[in-house]
C-alpha positions as CSV (number, residue, x, y, z in Angstrom):
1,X,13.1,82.5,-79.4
2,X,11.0,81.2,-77.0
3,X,8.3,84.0,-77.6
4,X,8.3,83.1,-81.4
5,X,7.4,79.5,-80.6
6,X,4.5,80.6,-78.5
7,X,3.7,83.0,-81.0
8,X,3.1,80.4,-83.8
9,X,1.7,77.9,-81.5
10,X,-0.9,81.0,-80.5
11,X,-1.6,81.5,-84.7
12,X,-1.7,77.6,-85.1
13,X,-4.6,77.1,-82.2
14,X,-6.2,80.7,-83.7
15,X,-5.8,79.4,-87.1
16,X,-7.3,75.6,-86.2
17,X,-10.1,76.9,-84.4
18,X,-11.3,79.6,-86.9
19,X,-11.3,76.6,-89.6
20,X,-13.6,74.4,-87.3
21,X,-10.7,71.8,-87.4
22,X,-11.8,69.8,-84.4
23,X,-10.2,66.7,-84.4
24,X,-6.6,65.4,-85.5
25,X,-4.7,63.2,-87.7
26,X,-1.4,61.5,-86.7
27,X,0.2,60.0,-89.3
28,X,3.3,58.1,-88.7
29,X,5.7,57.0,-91.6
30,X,8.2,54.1,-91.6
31,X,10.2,53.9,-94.9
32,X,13.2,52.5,-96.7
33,X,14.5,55.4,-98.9
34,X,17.3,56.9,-99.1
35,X,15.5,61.2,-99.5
36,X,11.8,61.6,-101.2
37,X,8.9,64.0,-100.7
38,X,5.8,63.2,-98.3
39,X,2.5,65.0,-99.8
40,X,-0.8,64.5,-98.0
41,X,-4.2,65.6,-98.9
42,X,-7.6,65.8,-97.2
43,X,-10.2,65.4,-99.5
44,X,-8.0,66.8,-102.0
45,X,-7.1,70.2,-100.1
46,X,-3.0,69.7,-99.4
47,X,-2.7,69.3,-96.0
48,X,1.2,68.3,-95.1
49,X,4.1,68.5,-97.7
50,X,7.9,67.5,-96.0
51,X,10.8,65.1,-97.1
52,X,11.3,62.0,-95.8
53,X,15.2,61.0,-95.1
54,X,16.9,57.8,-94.3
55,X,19.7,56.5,-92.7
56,X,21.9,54.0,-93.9
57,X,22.2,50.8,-91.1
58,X,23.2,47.0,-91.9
59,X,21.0,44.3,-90.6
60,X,22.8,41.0,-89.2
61,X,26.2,43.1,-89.7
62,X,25.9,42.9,-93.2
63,X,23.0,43.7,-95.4
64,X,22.9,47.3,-96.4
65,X,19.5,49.0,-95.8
66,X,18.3,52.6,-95.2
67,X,15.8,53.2,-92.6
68,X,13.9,56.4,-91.8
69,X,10.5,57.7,-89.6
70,X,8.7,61.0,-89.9
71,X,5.6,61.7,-87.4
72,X,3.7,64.3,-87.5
73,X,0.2,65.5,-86.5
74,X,-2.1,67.4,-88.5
75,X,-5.6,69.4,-87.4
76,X,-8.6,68.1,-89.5
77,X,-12.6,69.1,-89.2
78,X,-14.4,65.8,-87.8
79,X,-16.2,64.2,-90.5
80,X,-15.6,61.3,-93.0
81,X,-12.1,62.4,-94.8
82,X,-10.3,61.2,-98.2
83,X,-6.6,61.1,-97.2
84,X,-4.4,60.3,-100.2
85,X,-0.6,60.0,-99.4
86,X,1.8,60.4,-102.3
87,X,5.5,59.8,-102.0
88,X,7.8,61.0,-104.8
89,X,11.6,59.4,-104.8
90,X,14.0,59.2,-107.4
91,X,12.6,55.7,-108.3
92,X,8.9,57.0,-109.3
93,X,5.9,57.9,-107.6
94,X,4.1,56.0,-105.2
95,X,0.6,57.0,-103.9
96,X,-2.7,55.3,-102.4
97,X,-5.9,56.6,-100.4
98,X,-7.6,55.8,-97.8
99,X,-10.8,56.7,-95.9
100,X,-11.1,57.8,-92.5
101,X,-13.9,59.0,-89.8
102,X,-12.6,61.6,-87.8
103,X,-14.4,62.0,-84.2
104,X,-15.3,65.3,-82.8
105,X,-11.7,66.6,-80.4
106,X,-10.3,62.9,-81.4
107,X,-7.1,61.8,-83.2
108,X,-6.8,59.1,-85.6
109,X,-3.3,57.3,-86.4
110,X,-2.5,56.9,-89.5
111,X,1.0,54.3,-90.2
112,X,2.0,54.7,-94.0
113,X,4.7,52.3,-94.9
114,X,6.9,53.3,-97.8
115,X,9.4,51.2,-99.8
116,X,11.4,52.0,-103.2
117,X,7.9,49.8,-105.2
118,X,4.9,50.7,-102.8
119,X,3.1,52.6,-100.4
120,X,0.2,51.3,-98.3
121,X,-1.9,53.2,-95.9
122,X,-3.5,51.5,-92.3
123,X,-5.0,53.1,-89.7
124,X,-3.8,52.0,-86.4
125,X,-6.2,50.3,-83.8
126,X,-7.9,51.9,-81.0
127,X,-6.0,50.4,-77.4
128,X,-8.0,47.9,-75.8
129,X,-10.7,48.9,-73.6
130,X,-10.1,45.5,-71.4
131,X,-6.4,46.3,-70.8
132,X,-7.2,50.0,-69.5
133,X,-9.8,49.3,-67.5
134,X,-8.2,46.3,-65.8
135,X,-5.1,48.4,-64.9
136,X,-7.3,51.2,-63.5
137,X,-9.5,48.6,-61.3
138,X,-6.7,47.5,-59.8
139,X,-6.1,49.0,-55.9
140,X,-3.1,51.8,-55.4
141,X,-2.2,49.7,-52.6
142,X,-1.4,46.3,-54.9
143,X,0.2,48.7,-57.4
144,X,2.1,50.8,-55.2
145,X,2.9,48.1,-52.4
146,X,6.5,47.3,-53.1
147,X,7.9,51.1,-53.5
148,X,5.9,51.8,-50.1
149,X,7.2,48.8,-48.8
150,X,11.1,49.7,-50.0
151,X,10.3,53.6,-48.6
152,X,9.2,52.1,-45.2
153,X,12.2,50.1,-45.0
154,X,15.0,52.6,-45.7
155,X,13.4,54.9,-43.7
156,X,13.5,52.7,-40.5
157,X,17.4,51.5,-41.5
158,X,18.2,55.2,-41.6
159,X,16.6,56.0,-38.6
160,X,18.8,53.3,-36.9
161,X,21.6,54.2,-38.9
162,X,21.5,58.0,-37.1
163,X,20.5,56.5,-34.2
164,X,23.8,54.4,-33.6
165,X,25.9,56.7,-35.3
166,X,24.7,59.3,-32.1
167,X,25.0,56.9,-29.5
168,X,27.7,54.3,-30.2
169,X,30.1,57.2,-29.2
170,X,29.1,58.0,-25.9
171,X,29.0,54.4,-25.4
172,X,32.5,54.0,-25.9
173,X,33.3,57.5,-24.0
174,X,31.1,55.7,-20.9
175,X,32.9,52.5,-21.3
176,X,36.5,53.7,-21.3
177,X,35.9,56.1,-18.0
178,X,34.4,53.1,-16.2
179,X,37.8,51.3,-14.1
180,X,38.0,48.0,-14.2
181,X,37.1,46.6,-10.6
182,X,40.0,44.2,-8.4
């Protein structure tokens, strides 16, 4: 089993980088139907076709709903790319585009949010820059401090620990063999 999986994952990278796909599309779907098909094309090639299936939950306790998520990640060539999503369910079809740049060994996110009466298409945000680099700038030592400080500790109580554990009995062999003195 295992050397099937490595197999296709061996055709998939063979296959990717013979077709000059460089970069990547993530697309992430969040929808309320019950079973439908997912279709999606780049620049009108078919790139991904699977079903989408939700689960029944009730919000508050009491509302019926039907919840589902599908994520998946796709090789595309860098470039400017047409991606049209269309989502067939037993209430119609649903189906919008959207244009995308892809960057050279890069992944774009794509959310799709699907409901019985509409698709729409976003592409998620880049992370801040700020936050990463203000994380990063940060010393280990400020990070870290507390877990060294809680390692530190245990190691010295553990070190006592053994320690009286090893002596407390001789000292109570050495007391009882002393006589009391008249």
């Amino acid at each position: 089993m295992l050397g099937l999986f490595l197999l296709a994952a061996l055709l998939m990278a063979l296959y990717t980088a013979s077709s000059g796909k460089d970069a990547s599309l993530r697309l992430k779907v969040q929808h309320s139907l019950r079973s439908a098909q997912l279709s999606l094309w780049v620049d009108g090639d078919l790139a991904y076709s699977g079903s989408l299936v939700g689960n029944a939950k009730k919000k508050f306790g009491l509302i019926p709903s039907v919840q589902g998520s599908l994520s998946e990640t796709l090789p595309v060539a860098s470039g400017i790319h047409q991606i049209k999503v269309q989502i067939v369910s037993d209430s119609g079809v649903r189906e919008n585009t959207i244009s995308g740049d892809f960057a050279h060994n890069r992944q774009r996110t794509l959310s799709v949010s699907a409901s019985r009466t509409d698709v729409s298409l976003n592409w998620q945000a880049k992370e801040a820059v700020g936050t990463e680099l203000s994380s990063s700038s940060k010393g280990w030592f400020s990070r870290y401090a507390g877990t060294l400080m809680m390692t530190v500790a245990g190691s010295i109580i553990s070190a006592l620990t053994g320690f009286a554990l090893k002596e407390l009995p001789k000292q109570i062999v050495s007391r009882q063999g002393e006589a009391p003195k008249a």
